[in-house]
PQR file with spaces between the fields and no chain letter, atoms N, CA, C, O and H, PARSE charges and radii, in Angstrom:
ATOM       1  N    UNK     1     -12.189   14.008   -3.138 -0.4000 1.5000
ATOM       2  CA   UNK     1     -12.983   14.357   -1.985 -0.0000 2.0000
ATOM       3  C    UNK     1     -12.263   13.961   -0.697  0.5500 1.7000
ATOM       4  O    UNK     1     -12.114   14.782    0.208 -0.5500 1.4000
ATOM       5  N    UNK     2     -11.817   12.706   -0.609 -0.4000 1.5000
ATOM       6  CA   UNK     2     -11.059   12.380    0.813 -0.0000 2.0000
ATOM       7  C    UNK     2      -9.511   12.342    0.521  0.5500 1.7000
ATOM       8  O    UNK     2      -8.706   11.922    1.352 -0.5500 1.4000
ATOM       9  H    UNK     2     -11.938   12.039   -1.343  0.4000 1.0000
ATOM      10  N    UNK     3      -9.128   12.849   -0.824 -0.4000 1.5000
ATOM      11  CA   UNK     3      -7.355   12.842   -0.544 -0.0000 2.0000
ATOM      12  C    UNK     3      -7.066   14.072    0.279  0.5500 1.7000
ATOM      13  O    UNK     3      -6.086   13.971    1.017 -0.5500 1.4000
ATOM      14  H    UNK     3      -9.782   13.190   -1.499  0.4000 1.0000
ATOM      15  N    UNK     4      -7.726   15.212    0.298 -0.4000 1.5000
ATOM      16  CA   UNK     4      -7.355   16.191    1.518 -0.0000 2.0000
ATOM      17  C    UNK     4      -8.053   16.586    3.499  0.5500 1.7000
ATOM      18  O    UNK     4      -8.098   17.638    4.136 -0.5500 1.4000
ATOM      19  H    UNK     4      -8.522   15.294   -0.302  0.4000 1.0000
ATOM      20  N    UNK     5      -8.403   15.375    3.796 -0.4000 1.5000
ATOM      21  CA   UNK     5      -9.202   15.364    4.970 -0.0000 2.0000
ATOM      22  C    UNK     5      -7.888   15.517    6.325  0.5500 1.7000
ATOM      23  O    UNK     5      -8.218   15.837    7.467 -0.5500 1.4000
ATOM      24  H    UNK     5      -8.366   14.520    3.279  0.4000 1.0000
ATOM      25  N    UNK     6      -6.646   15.274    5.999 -0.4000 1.5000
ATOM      26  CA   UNK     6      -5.596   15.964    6.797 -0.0000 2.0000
ATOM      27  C    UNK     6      -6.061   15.464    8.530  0.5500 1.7000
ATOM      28  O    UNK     6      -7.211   15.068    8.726 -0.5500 1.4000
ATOM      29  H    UNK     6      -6.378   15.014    5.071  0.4000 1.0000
ATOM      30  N    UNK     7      -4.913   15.547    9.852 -0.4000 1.5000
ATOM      31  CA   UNK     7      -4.714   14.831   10.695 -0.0000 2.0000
ATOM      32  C    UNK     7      -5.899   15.742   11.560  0.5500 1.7000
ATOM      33  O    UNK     7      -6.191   15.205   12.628 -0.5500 1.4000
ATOM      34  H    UNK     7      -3.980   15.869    9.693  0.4000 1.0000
ATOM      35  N    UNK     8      -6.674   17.110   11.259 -0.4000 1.5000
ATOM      36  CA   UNK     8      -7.452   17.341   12.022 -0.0000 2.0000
ATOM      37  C    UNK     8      -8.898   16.682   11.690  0.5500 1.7000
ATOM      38  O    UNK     8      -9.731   16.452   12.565 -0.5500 1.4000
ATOM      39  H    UNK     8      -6.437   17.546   10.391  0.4000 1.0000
ATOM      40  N    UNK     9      -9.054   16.457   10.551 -0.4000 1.5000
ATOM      41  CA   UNK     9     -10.361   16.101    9.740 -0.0000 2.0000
ATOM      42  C    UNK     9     -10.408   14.563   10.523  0.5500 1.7000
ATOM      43  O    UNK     9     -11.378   14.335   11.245 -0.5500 1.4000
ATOM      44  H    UNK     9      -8.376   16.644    9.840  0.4000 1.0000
ATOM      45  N    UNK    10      -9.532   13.707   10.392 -0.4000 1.5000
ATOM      46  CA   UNK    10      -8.912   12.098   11.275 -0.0000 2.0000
ATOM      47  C    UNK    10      -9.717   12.193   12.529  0.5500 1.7000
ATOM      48  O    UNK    10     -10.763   11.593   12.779 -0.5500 1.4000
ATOM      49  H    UNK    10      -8.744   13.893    9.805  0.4000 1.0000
ATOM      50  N    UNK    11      -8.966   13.174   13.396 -0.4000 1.5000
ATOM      51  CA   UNK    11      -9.070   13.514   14.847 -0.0000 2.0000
ATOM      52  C    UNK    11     -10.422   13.614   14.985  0.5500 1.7000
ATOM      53  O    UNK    11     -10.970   12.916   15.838 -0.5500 1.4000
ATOM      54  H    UNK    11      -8.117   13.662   13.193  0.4000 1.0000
ATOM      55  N    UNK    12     -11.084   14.379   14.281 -0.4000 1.5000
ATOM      56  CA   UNK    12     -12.505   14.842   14.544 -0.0000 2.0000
ATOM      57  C    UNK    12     -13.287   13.472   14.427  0.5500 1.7000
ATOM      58  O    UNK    12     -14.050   13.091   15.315 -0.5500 1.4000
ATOM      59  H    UNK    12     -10.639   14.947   13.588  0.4000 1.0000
ATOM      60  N    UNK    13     -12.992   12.607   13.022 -0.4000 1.5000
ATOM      61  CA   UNK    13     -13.976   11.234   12.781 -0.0000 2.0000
ATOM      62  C    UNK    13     -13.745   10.286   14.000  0.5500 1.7000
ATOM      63  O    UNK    13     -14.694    9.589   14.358 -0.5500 1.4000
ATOM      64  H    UNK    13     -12.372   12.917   12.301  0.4000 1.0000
ATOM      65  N    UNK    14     -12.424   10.198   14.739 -0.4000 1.5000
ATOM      66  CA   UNK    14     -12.289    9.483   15.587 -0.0000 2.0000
ATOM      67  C    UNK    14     -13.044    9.734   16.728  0.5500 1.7000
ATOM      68  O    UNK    14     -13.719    8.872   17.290 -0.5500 1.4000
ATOM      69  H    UNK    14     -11.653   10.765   14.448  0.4000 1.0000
ATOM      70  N    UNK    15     -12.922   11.185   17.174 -0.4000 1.5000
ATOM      71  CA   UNK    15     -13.457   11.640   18.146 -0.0000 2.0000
ATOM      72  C    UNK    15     -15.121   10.975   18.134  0.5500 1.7000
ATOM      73  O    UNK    15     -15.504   10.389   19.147 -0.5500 1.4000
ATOM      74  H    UNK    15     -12.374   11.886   16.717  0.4000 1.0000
ATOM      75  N    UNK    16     -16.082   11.115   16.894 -0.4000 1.5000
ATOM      76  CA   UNK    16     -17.429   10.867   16.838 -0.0000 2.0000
ATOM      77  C    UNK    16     -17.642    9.752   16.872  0.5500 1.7000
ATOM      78  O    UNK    16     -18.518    9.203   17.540 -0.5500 1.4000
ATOM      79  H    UNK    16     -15.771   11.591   16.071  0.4000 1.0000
ATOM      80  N    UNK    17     -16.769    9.188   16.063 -0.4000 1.5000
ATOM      81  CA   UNK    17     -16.403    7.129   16.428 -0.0000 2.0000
ATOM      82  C    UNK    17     -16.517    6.825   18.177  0.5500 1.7000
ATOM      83  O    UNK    17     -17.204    5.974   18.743 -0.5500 1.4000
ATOM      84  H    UNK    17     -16.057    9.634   15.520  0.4000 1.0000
ATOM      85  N    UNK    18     -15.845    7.559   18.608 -0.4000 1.5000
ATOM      86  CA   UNK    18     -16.076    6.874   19.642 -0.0000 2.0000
ATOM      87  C    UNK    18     -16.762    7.525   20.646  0.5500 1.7000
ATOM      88  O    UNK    18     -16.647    7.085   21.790 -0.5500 1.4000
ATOM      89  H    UNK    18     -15.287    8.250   18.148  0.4000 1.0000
ATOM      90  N    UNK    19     -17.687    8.814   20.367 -0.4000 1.5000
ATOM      91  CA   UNK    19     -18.739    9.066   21.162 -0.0000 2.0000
ATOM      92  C    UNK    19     -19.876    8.523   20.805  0.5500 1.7000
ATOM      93  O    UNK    19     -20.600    7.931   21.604 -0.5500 1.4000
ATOM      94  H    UNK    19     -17.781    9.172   19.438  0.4000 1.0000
ATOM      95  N    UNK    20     -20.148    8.676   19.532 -0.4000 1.5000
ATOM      96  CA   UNK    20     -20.986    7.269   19.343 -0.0000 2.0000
ATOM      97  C    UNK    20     -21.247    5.977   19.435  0.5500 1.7000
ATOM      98  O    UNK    20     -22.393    5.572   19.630 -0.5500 1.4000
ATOM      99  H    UNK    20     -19.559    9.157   18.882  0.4000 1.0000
ATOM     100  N    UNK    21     -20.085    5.085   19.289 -0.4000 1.5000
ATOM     101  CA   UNK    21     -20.073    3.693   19.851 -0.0000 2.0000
ATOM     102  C    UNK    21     -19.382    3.251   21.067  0.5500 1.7000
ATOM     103  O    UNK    21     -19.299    2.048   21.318 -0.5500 1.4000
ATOM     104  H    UNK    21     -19.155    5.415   19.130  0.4000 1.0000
ATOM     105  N    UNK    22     -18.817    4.254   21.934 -0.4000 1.5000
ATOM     106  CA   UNK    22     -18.029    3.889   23.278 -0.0000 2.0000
ATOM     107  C    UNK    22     -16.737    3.004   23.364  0.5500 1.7000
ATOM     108  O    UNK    22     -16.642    1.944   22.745 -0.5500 1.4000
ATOM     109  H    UNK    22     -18.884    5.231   21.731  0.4000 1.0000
ATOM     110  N    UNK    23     -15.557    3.602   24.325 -0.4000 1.5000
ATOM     111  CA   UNK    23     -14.770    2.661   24.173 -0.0000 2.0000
ATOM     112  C    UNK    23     -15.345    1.204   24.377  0.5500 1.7000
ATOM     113  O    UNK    23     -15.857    1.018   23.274 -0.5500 1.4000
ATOM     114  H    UNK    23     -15.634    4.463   24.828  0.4000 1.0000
ATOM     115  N    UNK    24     -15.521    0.325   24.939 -0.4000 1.5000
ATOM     116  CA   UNK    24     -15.930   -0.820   25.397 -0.0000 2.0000
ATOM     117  C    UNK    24     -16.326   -1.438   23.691  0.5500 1.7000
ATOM     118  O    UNK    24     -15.873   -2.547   23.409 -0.5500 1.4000
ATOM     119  H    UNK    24     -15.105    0.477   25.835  0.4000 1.0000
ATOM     120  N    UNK    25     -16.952   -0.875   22.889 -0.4000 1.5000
ATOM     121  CA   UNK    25     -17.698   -1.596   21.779 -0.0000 2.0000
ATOM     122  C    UNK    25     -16.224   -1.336   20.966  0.5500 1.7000
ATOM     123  O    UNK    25     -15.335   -2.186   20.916 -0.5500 1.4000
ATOM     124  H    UNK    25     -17.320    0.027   23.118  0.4000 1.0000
ATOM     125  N    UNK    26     -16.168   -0.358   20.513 -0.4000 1.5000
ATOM     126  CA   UNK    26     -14.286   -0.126   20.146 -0.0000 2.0000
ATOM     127  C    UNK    26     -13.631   -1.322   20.419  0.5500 1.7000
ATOM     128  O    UNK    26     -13.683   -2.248   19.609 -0.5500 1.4000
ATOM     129  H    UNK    26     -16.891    0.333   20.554  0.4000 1.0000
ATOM     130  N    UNK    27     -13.077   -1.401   21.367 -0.4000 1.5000
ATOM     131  CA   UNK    27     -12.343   -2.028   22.102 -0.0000 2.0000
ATOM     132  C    UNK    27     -12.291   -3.488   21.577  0.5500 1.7000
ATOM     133  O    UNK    27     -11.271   -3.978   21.093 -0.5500 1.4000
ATOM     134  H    UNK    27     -13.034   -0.648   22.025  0.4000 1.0000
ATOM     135  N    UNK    28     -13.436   -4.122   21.706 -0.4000 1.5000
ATOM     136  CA   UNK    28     -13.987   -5.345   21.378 -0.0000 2.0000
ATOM     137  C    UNK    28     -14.006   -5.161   19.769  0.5500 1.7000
ATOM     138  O    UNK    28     -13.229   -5.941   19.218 -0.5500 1.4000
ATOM     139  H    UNK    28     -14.264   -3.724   22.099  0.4000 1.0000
ATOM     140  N    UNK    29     -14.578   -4.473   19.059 -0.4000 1.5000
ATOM     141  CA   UNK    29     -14.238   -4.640   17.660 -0.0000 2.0000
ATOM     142  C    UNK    29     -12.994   -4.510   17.027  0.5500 1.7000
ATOM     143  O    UNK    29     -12.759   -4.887   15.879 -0.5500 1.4000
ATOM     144  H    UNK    29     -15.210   -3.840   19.506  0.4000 1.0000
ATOM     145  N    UNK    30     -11.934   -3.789   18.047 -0.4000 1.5000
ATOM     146  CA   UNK    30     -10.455   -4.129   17.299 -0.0000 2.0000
ATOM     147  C    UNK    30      -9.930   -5.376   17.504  0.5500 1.7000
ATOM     148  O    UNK    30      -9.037   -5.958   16.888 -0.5500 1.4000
ATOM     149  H    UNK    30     -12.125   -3.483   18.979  0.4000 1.0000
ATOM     150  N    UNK    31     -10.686   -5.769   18.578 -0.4000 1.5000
ATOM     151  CA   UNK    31      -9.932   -7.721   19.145 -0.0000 2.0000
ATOM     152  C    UNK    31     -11.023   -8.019   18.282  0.5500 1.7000
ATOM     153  O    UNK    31     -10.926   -9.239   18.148 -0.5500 1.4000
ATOM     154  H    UNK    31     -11.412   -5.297   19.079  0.4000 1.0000
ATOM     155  N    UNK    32     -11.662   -7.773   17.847 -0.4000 1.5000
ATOM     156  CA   UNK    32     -12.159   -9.060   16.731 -0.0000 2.0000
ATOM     157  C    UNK    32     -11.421   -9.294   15.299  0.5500 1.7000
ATOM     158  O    UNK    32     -11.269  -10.375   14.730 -0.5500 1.4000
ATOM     159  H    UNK    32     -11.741   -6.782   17.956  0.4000 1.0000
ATOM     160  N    UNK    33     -10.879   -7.628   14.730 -0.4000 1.5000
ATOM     161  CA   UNK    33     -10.118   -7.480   13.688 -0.0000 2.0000
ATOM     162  C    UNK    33      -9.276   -8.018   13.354  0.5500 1.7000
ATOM     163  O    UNK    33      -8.892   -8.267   12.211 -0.5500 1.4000
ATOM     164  H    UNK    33     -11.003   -6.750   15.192  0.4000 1.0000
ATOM     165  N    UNK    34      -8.620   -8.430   14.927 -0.4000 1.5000
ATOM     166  CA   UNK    34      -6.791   -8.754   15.288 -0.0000 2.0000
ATOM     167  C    UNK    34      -7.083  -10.140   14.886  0.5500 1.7000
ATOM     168  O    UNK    34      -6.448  -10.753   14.028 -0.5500 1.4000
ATOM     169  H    UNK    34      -8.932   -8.228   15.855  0.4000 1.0000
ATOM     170  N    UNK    35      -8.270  -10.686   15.685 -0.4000 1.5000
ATOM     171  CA   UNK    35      -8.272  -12.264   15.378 -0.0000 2.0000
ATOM     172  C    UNK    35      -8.274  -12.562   13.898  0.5500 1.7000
ATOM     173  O    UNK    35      -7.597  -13.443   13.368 -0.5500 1.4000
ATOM     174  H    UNK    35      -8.786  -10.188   16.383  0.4000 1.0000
ATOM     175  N    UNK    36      -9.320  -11.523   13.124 -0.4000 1.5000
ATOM     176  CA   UNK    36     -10.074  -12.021   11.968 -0.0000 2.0000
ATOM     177  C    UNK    36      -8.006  -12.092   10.908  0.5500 1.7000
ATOM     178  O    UNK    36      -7.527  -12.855   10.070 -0.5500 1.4000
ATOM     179  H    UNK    36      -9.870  -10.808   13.554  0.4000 1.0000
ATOM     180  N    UNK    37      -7.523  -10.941   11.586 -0.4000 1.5000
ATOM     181  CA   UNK    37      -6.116  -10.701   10.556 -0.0000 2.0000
ATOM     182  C    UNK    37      -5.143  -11.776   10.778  0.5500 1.7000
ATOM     183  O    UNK    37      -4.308  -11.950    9.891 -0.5500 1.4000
ATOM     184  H    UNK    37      -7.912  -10.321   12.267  0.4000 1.0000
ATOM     185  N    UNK    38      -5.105  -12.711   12.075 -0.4000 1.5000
ATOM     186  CA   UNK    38      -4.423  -13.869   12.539 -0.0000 2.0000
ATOM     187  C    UNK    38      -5.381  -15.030   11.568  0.5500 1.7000
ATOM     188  O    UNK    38      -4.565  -15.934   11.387 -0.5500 1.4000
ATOM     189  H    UNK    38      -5.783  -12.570   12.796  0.4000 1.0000
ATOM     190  N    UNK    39      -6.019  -15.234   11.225 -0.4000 1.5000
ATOM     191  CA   UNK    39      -6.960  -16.099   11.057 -0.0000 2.0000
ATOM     192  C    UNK    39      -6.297  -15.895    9.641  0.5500 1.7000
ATOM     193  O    UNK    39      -5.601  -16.766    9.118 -0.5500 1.4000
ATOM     194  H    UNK    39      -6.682  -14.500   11.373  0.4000 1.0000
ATOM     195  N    UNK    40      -6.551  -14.749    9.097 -0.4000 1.5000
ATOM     196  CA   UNK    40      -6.314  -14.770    7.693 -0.0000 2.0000
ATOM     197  C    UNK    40      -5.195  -14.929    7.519  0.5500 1.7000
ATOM     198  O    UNK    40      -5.008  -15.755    6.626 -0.5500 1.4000
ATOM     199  H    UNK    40      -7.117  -14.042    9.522  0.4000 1.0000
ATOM     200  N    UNK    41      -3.936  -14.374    8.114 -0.4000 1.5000
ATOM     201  CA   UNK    41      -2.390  -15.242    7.700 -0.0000 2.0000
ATOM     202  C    UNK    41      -2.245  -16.582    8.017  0.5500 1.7000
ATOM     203  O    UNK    41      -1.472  -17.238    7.319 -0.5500 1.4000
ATOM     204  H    UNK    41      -4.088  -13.703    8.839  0.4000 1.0000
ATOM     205  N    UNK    42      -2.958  -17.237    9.127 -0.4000 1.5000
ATOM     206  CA   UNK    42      -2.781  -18.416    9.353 -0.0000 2.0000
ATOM     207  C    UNK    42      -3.215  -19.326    7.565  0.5500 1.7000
ATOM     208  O    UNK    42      -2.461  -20.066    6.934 -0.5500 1.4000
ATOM     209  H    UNK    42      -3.586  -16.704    9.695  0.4000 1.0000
ATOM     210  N    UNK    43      -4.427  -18.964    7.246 -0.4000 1.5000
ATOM     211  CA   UNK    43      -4.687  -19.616    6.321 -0.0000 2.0000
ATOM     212  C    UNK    43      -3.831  -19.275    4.696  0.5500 1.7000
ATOM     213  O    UNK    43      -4.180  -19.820    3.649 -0.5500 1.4000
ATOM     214  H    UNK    43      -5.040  -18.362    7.759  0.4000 1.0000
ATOM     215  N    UNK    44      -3.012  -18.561    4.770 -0.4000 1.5000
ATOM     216  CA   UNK    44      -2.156  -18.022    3.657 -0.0000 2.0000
ATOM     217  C    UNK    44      -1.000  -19.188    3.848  0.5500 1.7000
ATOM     218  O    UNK    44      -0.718  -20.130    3.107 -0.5500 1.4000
ATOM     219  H    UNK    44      -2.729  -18.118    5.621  0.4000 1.0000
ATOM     220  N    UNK    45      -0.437  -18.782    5.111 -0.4000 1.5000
ATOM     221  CA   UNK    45       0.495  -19.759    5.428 -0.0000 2.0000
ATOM     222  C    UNK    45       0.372  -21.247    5.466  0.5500 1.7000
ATOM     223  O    UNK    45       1.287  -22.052    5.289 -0.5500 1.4000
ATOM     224  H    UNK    45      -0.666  -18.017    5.713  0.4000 1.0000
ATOM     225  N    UNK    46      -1.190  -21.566    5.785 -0.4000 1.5000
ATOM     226  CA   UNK    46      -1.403  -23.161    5.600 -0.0000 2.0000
ATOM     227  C    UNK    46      -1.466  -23.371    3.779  0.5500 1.7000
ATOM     228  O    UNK    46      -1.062  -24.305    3.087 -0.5500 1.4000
ATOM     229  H    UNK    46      -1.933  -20.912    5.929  0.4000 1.0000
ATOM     230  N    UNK    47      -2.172  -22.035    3.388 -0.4000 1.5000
ATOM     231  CA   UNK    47      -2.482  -22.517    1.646 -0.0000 2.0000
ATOM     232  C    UNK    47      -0.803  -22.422    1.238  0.5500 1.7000
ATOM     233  O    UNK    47      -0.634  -23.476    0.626 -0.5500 1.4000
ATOM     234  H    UNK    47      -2.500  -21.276    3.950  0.4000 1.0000
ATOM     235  N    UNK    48       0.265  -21.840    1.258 -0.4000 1.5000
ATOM     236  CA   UNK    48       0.812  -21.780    1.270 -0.0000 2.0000
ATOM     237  C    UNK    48       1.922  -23.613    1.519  0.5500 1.7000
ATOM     238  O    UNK    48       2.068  -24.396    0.581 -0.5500 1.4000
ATOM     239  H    UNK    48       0.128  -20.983    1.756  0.4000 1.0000
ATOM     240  N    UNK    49       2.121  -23.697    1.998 -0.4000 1.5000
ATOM     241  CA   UNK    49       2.658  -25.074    2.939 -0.0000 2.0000
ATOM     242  C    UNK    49       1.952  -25.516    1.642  0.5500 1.7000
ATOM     243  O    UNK    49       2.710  -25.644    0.680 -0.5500 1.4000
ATOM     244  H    UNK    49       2.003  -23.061    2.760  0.4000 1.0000
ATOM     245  N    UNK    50       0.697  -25.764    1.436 -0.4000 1.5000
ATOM     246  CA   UNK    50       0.280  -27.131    0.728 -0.0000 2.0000
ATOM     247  C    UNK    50       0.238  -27.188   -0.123  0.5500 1.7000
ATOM     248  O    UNK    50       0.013  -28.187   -0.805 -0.5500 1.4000
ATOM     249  H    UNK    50       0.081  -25.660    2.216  0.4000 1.0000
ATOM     250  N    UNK    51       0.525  -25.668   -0.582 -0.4000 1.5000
ATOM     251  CA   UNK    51       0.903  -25.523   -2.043 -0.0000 2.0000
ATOM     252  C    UNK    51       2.723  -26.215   -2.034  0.5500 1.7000
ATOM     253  O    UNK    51       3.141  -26.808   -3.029 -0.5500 1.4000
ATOM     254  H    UNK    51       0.707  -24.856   -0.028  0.4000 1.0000
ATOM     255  N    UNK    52       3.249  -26.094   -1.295 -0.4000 1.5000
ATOM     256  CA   UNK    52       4.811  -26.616   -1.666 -0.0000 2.0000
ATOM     257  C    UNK    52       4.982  -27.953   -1.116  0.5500 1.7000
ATOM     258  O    UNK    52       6.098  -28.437   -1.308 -0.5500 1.4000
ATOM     259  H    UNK    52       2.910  -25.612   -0.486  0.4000 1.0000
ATOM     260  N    UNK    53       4.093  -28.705   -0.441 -0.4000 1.5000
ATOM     261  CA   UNK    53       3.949  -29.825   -0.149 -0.0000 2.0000
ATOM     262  C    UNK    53       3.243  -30.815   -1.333  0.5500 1.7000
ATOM     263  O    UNK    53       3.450  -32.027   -1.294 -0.5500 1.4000
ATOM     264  H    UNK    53       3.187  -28.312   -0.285  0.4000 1.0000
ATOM     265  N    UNK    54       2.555  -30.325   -2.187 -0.4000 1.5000
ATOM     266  CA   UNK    54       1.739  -30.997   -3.484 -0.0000 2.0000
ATOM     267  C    UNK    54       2.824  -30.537   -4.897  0.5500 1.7000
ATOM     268  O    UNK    54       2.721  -31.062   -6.005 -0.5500 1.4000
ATOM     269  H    UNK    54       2.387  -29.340   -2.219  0.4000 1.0000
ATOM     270  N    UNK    55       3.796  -29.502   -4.558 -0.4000 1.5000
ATOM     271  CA   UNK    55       4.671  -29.511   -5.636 -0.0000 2.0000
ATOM     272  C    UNK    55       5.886  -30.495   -5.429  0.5500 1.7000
ATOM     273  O    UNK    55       6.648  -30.642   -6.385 -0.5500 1.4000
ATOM     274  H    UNK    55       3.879  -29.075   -3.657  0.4000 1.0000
ATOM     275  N    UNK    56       6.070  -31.016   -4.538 -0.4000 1.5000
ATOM     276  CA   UNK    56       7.648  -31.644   -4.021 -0.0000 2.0000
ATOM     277  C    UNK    56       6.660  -33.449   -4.080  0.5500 1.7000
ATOM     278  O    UNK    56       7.148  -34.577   -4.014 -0.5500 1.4000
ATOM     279  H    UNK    56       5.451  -30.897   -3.762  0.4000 1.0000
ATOM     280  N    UNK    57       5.397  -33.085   -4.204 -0.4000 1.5000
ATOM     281  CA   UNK    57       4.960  -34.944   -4.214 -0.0000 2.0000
ATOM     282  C    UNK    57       4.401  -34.896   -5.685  0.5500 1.7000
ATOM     283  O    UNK    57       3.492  -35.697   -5.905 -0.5500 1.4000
ATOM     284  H    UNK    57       5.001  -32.169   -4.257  0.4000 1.0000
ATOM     285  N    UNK    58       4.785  -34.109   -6.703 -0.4000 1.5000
ATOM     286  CA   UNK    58       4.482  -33.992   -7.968 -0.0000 2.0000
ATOM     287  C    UNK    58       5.063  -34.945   -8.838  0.5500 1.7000
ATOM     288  O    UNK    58       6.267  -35.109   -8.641 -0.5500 1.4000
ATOM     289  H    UNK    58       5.523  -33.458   -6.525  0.4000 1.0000
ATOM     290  N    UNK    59       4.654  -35.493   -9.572 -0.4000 1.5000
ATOM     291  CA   UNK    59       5.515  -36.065  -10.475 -0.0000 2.0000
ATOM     292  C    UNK    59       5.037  -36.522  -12.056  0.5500 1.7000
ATOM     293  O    UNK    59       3.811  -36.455  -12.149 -0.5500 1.4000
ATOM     294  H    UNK    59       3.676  -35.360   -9.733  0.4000 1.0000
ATOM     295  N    UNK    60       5.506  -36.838  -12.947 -0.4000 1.5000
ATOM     296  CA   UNK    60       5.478  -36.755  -14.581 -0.0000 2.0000
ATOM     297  C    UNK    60       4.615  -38.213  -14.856  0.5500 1.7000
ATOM     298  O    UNK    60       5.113  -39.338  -14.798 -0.5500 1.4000
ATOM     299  H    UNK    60       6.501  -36.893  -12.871  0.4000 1.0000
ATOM     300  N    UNK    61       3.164  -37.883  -15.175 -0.4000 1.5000
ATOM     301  CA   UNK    61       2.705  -39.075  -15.391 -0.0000 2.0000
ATOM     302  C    UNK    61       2.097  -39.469  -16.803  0.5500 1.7000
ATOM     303  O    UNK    61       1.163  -40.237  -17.034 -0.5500 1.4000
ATOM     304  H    UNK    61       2.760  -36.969  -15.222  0.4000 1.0000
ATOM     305  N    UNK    62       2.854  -38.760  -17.657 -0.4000 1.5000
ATOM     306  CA   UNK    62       2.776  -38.601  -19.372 -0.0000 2.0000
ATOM     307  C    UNK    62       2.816  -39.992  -19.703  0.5500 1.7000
ATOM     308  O    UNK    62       3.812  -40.580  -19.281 -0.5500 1.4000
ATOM     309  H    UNK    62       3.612  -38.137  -17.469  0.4000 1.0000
ATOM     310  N    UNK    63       1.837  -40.789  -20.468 -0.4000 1.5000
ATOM     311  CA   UNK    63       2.405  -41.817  -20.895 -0.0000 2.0000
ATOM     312  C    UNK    63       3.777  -42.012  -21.685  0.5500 1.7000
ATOM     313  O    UNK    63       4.123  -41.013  -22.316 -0.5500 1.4000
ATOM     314  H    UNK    63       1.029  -40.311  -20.811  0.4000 1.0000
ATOM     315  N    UNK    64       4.502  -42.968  -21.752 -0.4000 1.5000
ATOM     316  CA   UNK    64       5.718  -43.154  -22.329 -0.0000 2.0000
ATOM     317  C    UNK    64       5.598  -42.872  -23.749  0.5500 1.7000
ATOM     318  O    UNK    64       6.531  -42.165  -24.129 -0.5500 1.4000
ATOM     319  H    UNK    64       4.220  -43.779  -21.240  0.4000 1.0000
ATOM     320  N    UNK    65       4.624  -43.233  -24.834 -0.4000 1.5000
ATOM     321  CA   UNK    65       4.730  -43.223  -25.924 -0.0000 2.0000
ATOM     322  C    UNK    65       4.640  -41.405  -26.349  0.5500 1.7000
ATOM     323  O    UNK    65       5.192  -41.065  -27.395 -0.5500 1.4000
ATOM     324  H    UNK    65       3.865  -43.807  -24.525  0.4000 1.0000
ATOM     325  N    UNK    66       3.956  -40.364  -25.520 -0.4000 1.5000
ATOM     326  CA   UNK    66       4.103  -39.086  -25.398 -0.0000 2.0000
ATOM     327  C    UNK    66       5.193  -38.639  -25.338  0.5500 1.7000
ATOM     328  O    UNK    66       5.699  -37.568  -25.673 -0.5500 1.4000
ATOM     329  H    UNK    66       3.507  -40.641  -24.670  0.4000 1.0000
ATOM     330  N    UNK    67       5.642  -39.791  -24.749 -0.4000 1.5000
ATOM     331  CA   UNK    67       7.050  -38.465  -24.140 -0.0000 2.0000
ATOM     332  C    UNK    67       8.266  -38.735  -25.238  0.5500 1.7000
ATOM     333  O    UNK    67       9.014  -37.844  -25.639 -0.5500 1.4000
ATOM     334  H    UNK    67       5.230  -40.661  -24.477  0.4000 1.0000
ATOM     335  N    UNK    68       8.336  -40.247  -25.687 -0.4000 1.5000
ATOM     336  CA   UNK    68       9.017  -40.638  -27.326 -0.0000 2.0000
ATOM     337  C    UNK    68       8.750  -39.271  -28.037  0.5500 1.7000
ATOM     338  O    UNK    68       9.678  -38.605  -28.494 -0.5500 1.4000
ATOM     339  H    UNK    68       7.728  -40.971  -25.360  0.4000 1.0000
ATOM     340  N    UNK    69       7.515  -38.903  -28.107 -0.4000 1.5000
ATOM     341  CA   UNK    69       7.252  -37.866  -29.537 -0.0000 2.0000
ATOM     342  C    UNK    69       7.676  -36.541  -29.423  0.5500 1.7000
ATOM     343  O    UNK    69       7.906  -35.802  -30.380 -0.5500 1.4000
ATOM     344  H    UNK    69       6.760  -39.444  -27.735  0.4000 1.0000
ATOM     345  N    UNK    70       7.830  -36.093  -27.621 -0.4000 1.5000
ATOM     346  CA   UNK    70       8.270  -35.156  -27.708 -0.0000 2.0000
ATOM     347  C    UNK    70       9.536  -34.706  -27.410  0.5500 1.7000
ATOM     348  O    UNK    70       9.833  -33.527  -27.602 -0.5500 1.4000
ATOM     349  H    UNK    70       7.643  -36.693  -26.843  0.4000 1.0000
C-alpha cells in the first residue's frame, strides 16, 4: 500500500501537514525531535563509556580451589 506513494504523493502529505498544524507548531516539534535524538545518543554514548569502564575494572574472582580444577 505505501511502497508506491512516490515524491508527488510526499509533497501532497506535507503540504496538509502543514496546513493543518502551521509552520510555528512544525517548527517547534522538529526542535523537540532534534533534542529528543541528542538526548538519545548522549545516553548510548554514556551507556556505552560505562560499559568499557566496568570491563577494564573487571576482574577474576573464582575461588582458588575452582580454578585448580579447571
Amino acid at each position: 500500500m505505501l511502497n508506491n506513494i512516490g515524491l508527488p504523493g510526499l509533497l501532497l502529505i506535507a503540504v496538509v501537514v502543514l496546513v493543518l498544524f502551521g509552520r510555528g507548531k512544525i517548527s517547534s516539534l522538529m526542535g523537540e525531535v532534534g533534542k529528543g535524538i541528542t538526548a538519545f545518543k548522549k545516553g548510548v554514548k554514556d551507556g556505552t563509556q560505562e560499559l568499557e569502564d566496568n570491563s577494564a575494572d573487571a576482574r577474576d574472582v573464582t575461588p582458588a580451589e575452582e580454578k585448580d580444577k579447571a
